[in-house]
C-alpha positions, -999 to 999 in steps of 0.1 A, spaced: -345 -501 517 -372 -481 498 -363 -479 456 -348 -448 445 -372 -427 426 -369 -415 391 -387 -392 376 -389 -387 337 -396 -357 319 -412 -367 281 -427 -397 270 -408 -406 234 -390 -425 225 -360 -422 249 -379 -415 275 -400 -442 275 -366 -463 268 -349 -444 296 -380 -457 322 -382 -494 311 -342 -499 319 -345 -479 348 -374 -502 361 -360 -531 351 -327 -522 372 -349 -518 400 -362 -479 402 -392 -464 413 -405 -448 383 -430 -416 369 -433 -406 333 -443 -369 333 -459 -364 292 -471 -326 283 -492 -343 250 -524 -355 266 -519 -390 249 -486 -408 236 -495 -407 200 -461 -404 185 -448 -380 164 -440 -395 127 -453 -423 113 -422 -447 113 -386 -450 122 -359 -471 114 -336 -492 137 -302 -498 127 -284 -529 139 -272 -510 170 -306 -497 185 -316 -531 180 -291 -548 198 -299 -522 229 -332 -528 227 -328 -568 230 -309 -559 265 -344 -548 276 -359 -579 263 -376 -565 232 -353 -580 207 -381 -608 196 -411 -588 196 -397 -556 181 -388 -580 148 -418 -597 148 -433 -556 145 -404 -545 122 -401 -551 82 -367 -561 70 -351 -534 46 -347 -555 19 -323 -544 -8 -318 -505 -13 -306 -483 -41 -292 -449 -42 -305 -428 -75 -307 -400 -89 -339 -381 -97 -340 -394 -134 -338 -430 -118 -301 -440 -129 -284 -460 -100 -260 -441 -77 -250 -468 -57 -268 -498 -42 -268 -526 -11 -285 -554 -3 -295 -569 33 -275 -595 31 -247 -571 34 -258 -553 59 -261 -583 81 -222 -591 73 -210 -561 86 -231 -551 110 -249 -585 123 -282 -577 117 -303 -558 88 -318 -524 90 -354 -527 98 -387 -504 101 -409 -501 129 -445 -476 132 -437 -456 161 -469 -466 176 -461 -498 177 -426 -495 197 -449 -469 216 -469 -493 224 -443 -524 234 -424 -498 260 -454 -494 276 -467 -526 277 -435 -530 301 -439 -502 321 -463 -505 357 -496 -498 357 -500 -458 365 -465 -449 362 -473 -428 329 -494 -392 336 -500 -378 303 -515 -337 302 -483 -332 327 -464 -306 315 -431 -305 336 -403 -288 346 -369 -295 363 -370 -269 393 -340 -278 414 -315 -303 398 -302 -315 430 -270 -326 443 -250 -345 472 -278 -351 499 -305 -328 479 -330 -347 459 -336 -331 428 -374 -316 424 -399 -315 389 -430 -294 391 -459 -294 371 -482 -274 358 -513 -280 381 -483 -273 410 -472 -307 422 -440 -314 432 -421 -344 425 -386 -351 443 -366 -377 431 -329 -393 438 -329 -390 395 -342 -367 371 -338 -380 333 -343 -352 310 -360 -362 278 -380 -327 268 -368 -331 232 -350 -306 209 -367 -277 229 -356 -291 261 -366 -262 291 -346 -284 315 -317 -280 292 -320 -245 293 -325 -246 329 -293 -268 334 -271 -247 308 -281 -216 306 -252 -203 289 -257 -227 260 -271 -211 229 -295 -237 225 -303 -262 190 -296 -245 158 -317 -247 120 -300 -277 107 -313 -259 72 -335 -288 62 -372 -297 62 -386 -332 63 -421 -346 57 -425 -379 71 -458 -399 53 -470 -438 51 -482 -447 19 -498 -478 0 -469 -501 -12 -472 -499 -49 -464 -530 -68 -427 -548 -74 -418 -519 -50 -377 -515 -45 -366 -495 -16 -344 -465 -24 -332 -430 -18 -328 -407 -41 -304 -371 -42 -314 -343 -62 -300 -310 -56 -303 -299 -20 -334 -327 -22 -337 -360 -7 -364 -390 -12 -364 -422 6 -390 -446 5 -388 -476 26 -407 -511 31 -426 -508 62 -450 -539 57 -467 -560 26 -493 -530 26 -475 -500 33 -443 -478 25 -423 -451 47 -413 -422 35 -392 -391 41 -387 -363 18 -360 -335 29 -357 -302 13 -329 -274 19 -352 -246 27 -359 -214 46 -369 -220 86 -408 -213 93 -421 -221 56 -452 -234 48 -471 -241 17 -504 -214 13 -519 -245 -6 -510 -276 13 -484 -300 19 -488 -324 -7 -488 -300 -31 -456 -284 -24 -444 -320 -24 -458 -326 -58 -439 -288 -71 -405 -302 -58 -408 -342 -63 -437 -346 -86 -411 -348 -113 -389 -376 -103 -388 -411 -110 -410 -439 -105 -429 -446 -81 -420 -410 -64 -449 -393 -81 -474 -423 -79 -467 -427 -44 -477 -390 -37 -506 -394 -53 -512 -423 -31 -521 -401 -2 -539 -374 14 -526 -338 30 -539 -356 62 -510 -382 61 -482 -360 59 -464 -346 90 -438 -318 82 -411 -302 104 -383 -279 102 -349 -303 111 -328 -285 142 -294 -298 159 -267 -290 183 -243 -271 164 -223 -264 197 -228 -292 217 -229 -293 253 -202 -298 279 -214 -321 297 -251 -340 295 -255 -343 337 -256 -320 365 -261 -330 403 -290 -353 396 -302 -345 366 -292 -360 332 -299 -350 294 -307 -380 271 -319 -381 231 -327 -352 210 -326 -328 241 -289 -335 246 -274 -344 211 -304 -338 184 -288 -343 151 -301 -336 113 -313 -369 101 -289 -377 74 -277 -406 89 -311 -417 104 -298 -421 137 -315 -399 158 -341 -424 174 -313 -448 176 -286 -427 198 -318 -421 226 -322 -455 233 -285 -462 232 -284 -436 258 -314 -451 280 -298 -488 281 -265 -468 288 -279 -450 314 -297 -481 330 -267 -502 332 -247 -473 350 -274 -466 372 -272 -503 389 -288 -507 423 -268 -490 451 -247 -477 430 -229 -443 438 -256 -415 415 -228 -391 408 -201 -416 394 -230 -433 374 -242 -402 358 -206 -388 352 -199 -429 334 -230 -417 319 -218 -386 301 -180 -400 299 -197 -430 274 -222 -407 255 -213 -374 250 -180 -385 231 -199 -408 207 -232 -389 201 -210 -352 195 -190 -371 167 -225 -384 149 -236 -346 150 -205 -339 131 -208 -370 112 -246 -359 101 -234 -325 93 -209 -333 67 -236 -359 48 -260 -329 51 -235 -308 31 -227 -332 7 -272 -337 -1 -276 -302 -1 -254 -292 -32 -274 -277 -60 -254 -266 -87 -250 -282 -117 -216 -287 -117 -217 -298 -82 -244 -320 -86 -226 -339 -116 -194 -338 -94 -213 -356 -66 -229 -380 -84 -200 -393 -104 -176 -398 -79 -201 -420 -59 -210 -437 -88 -171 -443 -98 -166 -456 -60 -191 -477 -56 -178 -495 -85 -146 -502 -66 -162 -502 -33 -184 -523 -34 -201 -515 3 -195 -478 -1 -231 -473 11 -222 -490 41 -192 -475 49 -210 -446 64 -222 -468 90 -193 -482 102 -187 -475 141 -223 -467 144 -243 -499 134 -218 -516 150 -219 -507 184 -227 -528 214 -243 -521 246 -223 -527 281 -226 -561 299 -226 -561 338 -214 -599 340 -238 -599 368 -268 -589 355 -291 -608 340 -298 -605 305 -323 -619 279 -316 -646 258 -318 -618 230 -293 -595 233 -281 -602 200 -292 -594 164 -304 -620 147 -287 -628 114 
């Protein structure tokens, strides 16, 4: 018997997840990519202990933390500098059996594909879901120079904008302004550098360790959709953060307009009622995007992907897979919208008296909770990926501690 086909639409970070576990499970496989290369939008991600763990069931476990810096410590602040809150890794570990870790997108770009077979990535394809299949129909993808793909799976990973969203629910009113702006940059480490995030009113800085030589950083901002700075990015940047702490303004003077990348932040405000139909199935941002308060959009795609690969075992009946598919996902990935949502309120306050409310009941709490920066996490760095007792699995599929 021939392998079932499987056709992906987007090459990020899910779908390039989404292939490797299908091919691993056995499935013939094409990577349709509009962007005529894979360089990957933002600089840097970070994996919590749960994208971590899914990522060892595809055997990446060793090389993505030889690639990855460990978190270190981390403090919450305010824009003066004064300690909100704080953790170290070795807490992190406790709770959640491994640290939080940063990874260039390239370079977890790169290990996916170094899995995938030669060919199976066509980049300059933009594509479309045409025909979504169903019982005895394959489901068909056509491109823009008119070719035709059918395939016994479609997996949907168009991002935020999804068209084959659109073209599944039509009805659905489609990703809402999540009322923030990020710029994403990596900048020289400066000296005795301490990781930390810092809340201002309706502002957010976080600057993590990404290697010996170089720091991540993302800067939010509650602003208006569609704005952009008539003199650059850096320098709006410098109006809105210029003032804070140290190393905030040092590190922006670090770099170059060239090294930041800015976006407006949408979500699902309504989510969807389902993330399959006939053969085709929704995964990552284009099902579930969030607003990155809880930094977990990156994570929940390849959740899905390893999710989706283990239901979608050789010879296994497509419908019930895809509908264990949704039955696992949607319930988990609609509650971290939610749970982003109500962080994004509580950064986004601006008032004065709000502000000063905010910041000293966190202060007062951590005090008595020790691990109340951690306690946000809790039932999402903690999850674990299925386990077919049959399958075989890497000797990796835990985080080490």
């Amino acid at each position: 018997m021939s392998p079932r086909r499987a056709v992906v639409i987007g090459a990020g970070i899910g779908g390039l997840t989404a292939a490797l576990g299908l091919h691993r499970r056995g499935w013939r496989i094409t990577v349709l990519e509009r962007a005529a290369t894979l360089a990957p939008v933002g600089a840097a991600l970070t994996l919590a202990p749960n994208a971590q763990r899914a990522l060892a069931v595809l055997s990446l476990g060793e090389e993505v933390r030889r690639l990855a810096a460990w978190d270190g410590d981390a403090l919450l602040r305010d824009p003066r500098g004064r300690p909100l809150a704080r953790t170290t890794s070795e807490s992190v570990i406790t709770r959640f059996g491994g640290p939080l870790v940063v990874l260039r997108r390239s370079d977890l770009i790169d290990l996916i594909v170094g899995r995938l077979p030669e060919g199976s990535i066509r980049t300059g394809e933009p594509a479309f879901l045409a025909d979504a299949g169903g019982p005895g129909r394959p489901a068909k993808v056509s491109t823009a120079g008119e070719v035709v793909y059918e395939a016994d799976l479609v997996v949907c990973a168009d991002g935020v904008n999804s068209t084959s969203r659109r073209v599944l629910f039509p009805q659905h009113p489609g990703p809402a302004y999540g009322g923030w702006t990020v710029w994403r940059i990596l900048a020289p480490t400066p000296p005795r550098f301490v990781p930390h995030e810092t809340w201002g009113g309706g502002h957010v800085w976080g600057s993590l360790i990404r290697d010996s030589e170089g720091v991540f950083i993302y800067a939010c901002a509650v602003t208006e959709r569609g704005g952009r700075s008539a003199d650059g990015e850096k320098a709006e940047l410098r109006r809105r953060f210029g003032h804070w702490h140290h190393p905030v303004p040092a590190l922006l003077d670090s770099v170059g307009e060239e090294d930041i990348l800015r976006h407006d932040v949408f979500h699902m405000a309504q989510p969807l009622e389902r993330y399959q139909s006939g053969r085709a199935v929704l995964l990552g941002d284009a099902a579930h995007a969030m607003v990155p308060t809880l930094g977990q959009g990156a994570n929940m795609a390849i959740e899905d992907s390893v999710v989706l690969a283990h239901h979608a075992a050789p010879g296994a009946d497509l419908p019930a897979a895809l509908a264990r598919y949704d039955q696992q996902r949607r319930p988990r990935t609609t509650a971290l919208i939610r749970r982003a949502e109500r962080a994004s309120r509580l950064m986004s306050v601006r008032s004065p008296a709000a502000l000063a409310l905010r910041d000293g009941a966190i202060r007062a709490m951590s005090k008595v909770v020790p691990a109340l920066l951690l306690r946000g996490f809790d039932g999402v760095a903690d999850w674990h990926p299925p386990v077919t007792p049959q399958d075989p699995r890497p000797h990796d599929t835990h985080v080490a501690g």
